[in-house]
C-alpha positions in Angstrom: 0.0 0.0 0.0 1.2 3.3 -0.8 2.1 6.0 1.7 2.6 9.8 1.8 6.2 10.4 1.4 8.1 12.8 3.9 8.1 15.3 0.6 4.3 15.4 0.5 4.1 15.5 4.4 5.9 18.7 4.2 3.9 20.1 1.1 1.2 19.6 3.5 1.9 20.8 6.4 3.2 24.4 4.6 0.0 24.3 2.5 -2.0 23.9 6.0 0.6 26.3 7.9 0.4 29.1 5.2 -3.6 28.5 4.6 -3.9 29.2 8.9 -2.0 32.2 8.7 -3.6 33.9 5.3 -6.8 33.4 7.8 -5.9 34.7 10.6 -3.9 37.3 9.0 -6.4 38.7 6.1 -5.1 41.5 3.6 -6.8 44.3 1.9 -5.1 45.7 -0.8 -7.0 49.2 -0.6 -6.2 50.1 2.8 -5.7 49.0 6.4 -8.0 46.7 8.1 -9.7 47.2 11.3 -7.6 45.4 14.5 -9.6 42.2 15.8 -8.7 38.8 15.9 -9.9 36.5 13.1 -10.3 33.7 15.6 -9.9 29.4 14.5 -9.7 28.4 11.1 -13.8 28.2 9.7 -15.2 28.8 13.8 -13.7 31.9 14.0 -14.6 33.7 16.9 -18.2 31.9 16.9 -18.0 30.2 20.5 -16.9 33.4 22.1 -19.6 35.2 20.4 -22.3 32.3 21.7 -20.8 32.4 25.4 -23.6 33.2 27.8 -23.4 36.5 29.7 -25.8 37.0 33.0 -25.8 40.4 33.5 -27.2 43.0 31.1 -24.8 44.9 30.5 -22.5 44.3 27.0 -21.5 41.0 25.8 -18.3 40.1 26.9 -17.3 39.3 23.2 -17.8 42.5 22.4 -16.7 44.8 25.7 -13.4 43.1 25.4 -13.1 43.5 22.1 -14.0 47.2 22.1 -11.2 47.8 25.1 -8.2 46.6 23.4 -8.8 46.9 19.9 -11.2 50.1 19.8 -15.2 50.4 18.7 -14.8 49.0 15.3 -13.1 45.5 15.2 -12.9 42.6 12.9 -13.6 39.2 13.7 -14.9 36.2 12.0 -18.3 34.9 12.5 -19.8 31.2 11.4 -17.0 30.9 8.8 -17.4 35.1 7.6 -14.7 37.8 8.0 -17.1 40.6 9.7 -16.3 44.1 11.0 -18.4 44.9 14.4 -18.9 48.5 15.2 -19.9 49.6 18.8 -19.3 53.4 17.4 -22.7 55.3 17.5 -22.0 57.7 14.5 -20.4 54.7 11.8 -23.9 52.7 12.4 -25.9 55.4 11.6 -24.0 55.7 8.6 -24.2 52.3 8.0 -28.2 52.3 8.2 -28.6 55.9 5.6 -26.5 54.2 3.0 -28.7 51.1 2.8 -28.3 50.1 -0.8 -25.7 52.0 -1.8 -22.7 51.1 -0.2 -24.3 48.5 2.0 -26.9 45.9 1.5 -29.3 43.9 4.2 -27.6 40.4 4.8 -27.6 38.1 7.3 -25.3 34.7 7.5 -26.3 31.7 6.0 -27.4 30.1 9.1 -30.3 33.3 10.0 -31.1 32.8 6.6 -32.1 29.1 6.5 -34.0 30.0 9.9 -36.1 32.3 8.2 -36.3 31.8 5.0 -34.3 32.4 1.6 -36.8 34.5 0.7 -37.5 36.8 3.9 -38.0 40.4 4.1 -34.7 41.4 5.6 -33.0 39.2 2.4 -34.6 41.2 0.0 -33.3 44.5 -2.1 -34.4 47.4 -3.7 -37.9 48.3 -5.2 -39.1 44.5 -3.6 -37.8 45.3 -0.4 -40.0 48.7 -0.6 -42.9 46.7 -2.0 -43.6 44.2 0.7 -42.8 46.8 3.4 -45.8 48.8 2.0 -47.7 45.9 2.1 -47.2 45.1 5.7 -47.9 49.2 6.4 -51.2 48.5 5.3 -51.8 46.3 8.8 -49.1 48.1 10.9 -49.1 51.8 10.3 -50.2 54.4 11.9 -53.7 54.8 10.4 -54.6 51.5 11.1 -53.1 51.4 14.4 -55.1 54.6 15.6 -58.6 53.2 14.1 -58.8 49.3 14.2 -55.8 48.3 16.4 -55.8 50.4 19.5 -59.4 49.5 21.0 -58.6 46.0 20.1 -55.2 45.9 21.6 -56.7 47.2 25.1 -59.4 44.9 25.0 -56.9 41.9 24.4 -55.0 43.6 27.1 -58.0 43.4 30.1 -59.0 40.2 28.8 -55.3 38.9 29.6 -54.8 40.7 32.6 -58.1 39.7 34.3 -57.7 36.2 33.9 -54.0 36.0 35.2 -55.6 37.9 38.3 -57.4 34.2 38.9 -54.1 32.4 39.1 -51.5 31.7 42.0 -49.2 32.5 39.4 -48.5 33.4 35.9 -44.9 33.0 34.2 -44.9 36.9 32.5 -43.0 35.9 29.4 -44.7 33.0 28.4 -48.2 34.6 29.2 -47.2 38.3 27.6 -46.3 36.4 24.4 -49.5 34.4 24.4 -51.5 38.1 24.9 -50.3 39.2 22.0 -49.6 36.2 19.7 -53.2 36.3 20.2 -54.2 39.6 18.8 -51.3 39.4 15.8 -52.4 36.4 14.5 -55.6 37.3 14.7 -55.2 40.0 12.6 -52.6 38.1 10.2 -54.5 34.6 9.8 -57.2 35.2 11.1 -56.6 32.4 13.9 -58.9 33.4 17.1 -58.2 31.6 20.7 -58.3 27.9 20.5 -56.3 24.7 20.6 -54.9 25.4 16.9 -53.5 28.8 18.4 -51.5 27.5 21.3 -50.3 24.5 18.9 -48.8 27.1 16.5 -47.3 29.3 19.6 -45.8 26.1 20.9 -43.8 25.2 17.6 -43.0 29.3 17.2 -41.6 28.1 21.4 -39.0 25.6 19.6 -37.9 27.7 16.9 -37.1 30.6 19.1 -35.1 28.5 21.9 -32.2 28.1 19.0 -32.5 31.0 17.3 -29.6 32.5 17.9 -27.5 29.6 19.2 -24.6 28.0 17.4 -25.5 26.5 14.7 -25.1 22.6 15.3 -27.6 20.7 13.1 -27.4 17.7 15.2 -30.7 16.4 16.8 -31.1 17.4 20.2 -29.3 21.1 19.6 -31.2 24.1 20.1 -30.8 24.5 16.1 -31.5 21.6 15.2 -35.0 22.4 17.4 -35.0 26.2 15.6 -35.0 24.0 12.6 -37.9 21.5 13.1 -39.8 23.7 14.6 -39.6 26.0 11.7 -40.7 23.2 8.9 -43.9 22.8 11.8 -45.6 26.2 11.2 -44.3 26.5 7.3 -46.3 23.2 7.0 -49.3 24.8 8.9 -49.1 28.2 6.7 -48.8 26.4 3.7 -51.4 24.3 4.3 -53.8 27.4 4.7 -52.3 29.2 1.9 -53.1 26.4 -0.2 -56.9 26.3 1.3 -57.2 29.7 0.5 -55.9 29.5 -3.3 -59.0 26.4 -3.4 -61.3 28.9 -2.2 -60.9 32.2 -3.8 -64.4 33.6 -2.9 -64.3 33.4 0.9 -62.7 36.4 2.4 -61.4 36.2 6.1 -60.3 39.7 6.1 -56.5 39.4 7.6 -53.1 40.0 6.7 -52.6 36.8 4.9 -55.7 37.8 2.8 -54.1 40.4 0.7 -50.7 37.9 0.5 -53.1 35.8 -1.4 -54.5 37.8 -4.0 -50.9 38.9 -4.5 -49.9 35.8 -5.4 -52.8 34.7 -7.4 -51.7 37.5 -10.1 -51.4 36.7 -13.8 -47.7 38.5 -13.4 -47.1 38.4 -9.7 -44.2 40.4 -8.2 -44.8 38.2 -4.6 -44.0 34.8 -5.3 -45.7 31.7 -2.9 -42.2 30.9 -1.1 -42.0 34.8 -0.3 -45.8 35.1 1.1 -44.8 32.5 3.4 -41.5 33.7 4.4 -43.0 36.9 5.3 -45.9 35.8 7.2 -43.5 33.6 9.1 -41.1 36.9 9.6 -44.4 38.2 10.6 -45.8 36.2 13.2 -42.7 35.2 14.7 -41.8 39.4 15.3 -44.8 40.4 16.2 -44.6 39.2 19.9 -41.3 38.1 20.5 -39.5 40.9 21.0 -42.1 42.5 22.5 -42.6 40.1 25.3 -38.9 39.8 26.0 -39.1 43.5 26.6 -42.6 43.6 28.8 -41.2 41.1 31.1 -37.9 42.5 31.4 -39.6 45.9 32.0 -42.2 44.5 34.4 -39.0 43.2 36.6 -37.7 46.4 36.4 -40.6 48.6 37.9 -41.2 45.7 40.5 -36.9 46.4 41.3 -38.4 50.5 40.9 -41.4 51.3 42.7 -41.0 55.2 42.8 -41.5 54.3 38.9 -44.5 52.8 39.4 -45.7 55.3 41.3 -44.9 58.0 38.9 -46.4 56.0 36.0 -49.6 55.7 38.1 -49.7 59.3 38.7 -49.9 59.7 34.8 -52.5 57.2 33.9 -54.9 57.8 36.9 -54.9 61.6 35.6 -55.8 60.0 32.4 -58.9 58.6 34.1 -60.1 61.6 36.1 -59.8 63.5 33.0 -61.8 61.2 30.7 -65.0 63.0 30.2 -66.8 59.5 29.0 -65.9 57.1 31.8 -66.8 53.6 30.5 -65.2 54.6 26.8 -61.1 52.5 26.4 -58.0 54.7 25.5 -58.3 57.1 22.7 -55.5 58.4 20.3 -54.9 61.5 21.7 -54.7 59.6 25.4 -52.1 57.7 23.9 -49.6 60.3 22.7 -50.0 62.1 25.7 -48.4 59.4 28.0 -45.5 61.5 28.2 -43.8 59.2 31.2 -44.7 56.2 29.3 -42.5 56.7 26.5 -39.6 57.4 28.7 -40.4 54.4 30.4 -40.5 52.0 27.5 -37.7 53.4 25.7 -35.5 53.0 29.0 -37.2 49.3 28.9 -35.6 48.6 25.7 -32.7 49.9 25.8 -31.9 48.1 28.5 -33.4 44.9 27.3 -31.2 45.2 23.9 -33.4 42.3 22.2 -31.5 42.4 19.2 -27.7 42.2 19.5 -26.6 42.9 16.3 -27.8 44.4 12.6 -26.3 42.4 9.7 -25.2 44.4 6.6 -22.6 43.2 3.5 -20.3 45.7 2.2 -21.1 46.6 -1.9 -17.5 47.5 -2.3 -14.4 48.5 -0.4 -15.3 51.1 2.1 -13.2 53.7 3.9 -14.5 54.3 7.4 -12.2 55.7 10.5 -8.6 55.3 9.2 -9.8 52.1 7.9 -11.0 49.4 5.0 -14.3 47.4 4.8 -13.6 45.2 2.0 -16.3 44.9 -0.2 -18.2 41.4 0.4 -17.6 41.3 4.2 -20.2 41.5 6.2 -20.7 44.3 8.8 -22.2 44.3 12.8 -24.1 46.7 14.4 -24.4 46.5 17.8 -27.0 48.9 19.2 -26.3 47.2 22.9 -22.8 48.8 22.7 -24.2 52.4 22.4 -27.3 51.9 24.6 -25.1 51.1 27.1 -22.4 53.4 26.7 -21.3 55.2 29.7 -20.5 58.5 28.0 -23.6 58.2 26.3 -25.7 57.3 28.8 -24.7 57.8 32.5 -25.1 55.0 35.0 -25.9 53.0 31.8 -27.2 49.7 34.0 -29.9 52.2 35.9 -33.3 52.0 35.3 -33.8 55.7 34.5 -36.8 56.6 32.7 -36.4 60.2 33.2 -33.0 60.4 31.6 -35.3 60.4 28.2 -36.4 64.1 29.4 -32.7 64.7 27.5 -32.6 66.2 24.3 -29.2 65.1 23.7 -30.4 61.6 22.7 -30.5 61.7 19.4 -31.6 58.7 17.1 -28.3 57.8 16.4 -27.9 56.9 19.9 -30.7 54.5 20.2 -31.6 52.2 17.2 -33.8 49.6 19.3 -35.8 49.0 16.4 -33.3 49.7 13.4 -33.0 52.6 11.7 -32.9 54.3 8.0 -35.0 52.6 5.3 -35.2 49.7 7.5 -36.5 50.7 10.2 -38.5 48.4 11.9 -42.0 48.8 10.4 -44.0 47.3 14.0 -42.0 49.6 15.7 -45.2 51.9 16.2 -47.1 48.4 17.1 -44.9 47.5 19.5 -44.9 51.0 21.2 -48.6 51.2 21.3 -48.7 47.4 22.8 -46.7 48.3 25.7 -48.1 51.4 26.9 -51.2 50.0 26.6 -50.3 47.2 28.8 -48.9 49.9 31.3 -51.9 51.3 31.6 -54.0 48.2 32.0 -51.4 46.8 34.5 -51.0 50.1 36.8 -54.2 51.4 36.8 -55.9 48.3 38.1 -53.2 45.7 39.7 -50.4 45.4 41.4 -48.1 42.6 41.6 -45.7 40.6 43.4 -42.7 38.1 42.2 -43.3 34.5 43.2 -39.7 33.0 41.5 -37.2 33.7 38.5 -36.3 37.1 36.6 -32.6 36.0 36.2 -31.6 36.9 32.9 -28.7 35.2 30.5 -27.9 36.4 26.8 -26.6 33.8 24.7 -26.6 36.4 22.4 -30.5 36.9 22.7 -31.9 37.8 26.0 -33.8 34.7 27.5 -35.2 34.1 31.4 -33.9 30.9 32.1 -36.1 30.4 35.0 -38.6 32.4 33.9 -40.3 35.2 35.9 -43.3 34.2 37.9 -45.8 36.9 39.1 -48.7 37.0 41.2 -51.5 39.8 40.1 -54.1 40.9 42.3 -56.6 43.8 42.4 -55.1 47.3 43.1 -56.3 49.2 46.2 -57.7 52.7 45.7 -58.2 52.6 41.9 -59.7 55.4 40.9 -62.3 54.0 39.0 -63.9 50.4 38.1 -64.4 51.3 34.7 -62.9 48.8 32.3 -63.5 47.2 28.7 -65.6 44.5 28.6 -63.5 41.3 27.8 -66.2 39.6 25.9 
């Protein structure tokens, strides 16, 4: 049998030796790269990046990084050379030149999770087409006429029937509130044993979301995985229903998907209808409820917050010339307190840990060289929690929003430029809405949990278990009816 000689051992072994160090030492012929550390051959810097941190302050991976090598590093992610920025005025560039000298991209492994032909995949006049689309449901003429009475009654409904329990775990029962009223209004699927079957596969996709991406049964991806091919069997299934029955209107989301794609030259093809409505469903409350509970812990840690939120809807209530009528627009964007409250709620919960962007050719930022096809970071976490930015940055203080020095490019929660998240307004409007519902008329006490860990996404490993009861000394009964 023939063996390697010592010749072709050493070929080898340089062609392995000078392959490592071409990786970990990557050239750019237009300039200088950013300082970082490339990481292992292929893994790169993945497993740092994945490393759980328990407090919520920023990642390790990228505090370190930031310290030694300054707020723009490069690294390697899941087999990619990226650049991470932590510097408040490059990703603010980064989001104004969507398109031109950057493009939406995610890695290969977020795209498999989602969908190869999901909204934050997509370009250009397509992009700009579905995102209209989606306005239709989400923006803020819909939001003020259909969605806001509907979003308090959800609310009450909710809240009255934890009030019966010993106990309700907040995150599971704040997604499940408004999981409800989303997919309501997307697929037209009301309260029943299909719901909590579609919110339990939605449970297994987002346990490996962002986890490493091992698709080996019994991983959290391999989970993401399955229980992603779960609800695109359950939304393709309806889809296909719907394309048997073209007559019957249900009056949702998914609706107008339809008719799209029933065009003689449609511009939404099926795999992208059902992409989006998965994009859809899944965004709607997860985020969302990650940020309610985390919020919820931090008024319980706060109560001179509470107090001062109470102040602000109970003088809603004395002031409400028709007592029995819900929350009206112009109640809503006077909650003055409540928007300092929910934007200190997510900052400090940071649900998203990073924005993915690709580089459309070399560009020249800081003394340095994105070369074009790499991909690019932004991590909002790193800003919101910036100490020159924000002082104290780890305190819960709603008041610090009374600034005007916080500009936009200082807090990118929910994106920013062209991409700006388009439930952002949604979101907004379901948390202060659940403020008021929750101050006005309970109070609450913590039964277990609350820790957090971020793995990168923020998670409550034991959950957070609270006990509502009836509030002393509201100022009026008055509520909407939850029937």
């Amino acid at each position: 049998m023939w063996l390697p000689g010592p010749y072709v051992w050493a070929l080898f072994f340089i062609w392995v030796t000078h392959s490592i160090y071409r990786w970990c030492n990557p050239k750019c012929s237009t300039g200088k790269l950013p300082p970082g550390s490339m990481g292992l051959p292929l893994l790169g810097e993945t497993h740092h990046f994945f490393a759980p941190n328990v407090t919520l302050d920023v990642s390790p991976f990228v505090k370190e990084r930031v310290e030694r090598c300054g707020p723009i590093f490069k690294t390697s992610l899941v087999g990619r050379p990226i650049v991470v920025s932590a510097d408040a005025d490059f990703n603010c560039f980064l989001f104004q030149q969507e398109g031109k000298l950057f493009e939406s991209w995610y890695p290969d492994t977020f795209t498999e999770i989602f969908g190869r032909q999901n909204v934050g995949s997509l370009h250009g006049s397509m992009y700009r087409y579905l995102k209209n689309l989606i306005l239709n449901l989400f923006g803020p003429e819909n939001l003020k006429e259909k969605l806001l009475p509907e979003i308090e009654t959800v609310a009450h409904r909710s809240l009255e029937s934890w009030c019966a329990l010993p106990s309700v775990e907040l995150k599971d029962a704040t997604a499940d509130l408004i999981f409800e009223l989303a997919a309501e209004k997307l697929i037209s699927y009301s309260p029943s044993e299909d719901l909590k079957t579609l919110r339990k596969n939605f449970s297994a996709f987002i346990a490996g979301l962002i986890s490493f991406p091992l698709r080996i049964p019994g991983t959290a991806y391999y989970k993401c995985l399955q229980g992603r091919r779960k609800v695109m069997k359950m939304l393709k299934n309806m889809m296909h229903e719907r394309l048997a029955e073209p007559k019957r209107v249900h009056g949702d989301f998914f609706d107008i998907l339809v008719e799209e794609v029933k065009k003689e030259k449609p511009v939404v093809t099926e795999a992208m209808a059902l992409d989006l409505m998965f994009v859809l469903l899944f965004a709607s409350f997860e985020t969302t409820s990650l940020a309610l509970t985390l919020g919820v812990r931090l008024l319980t840690e706060n109560p001179e917050v509470v107090e001062k939120l109470r102040e602000e809807h109970d003088a809603i209530l004395r002031n409400r010339e028709t007592k029995a009528c819900g929350i009206t627009w112009k109640e809503y964007k006077s909650m003055a307190y409540t928007y300092q409250v929910i934007n200190e709620m997510v900052r400090l919960a940071n649900i998203v840990p990073g924005v993915f962007r690709k580089a459309l050719q070399d560009i020249k930022v800081k003394g340095y060289t994105i070369p074009k096809g790499w991909g690019v970071v932004a991590c909002p976490p790193a800003v919101h929690l910036n100490p020159s930015i924000f002082p104290d940055p780890l305190s819960f203080n709603p008041s610090r929003w009374e600034s005007s020095d916080l500009d936009s490019k200082n807090f990118m929660a929910f994106g920013g430029g062209m991409r700006l998240c388009v439930g952002a307004d949604f979101a907004r409007i379901q948390m202060a809405v659940f403020l008021h519902c929750l101050v006005t008329r309970f109070s609450w006490k913590v039964v277990r949990g609350g820790e957090t860990v971020r793995t990168p996404g923020l998670a409550f490993p034991n959950g957070f278990h609270i006990q509502l009861y009836e509030r002393k000394g509201k100022v009026s009964d008055h509520s909407i009816s939850p029937d």
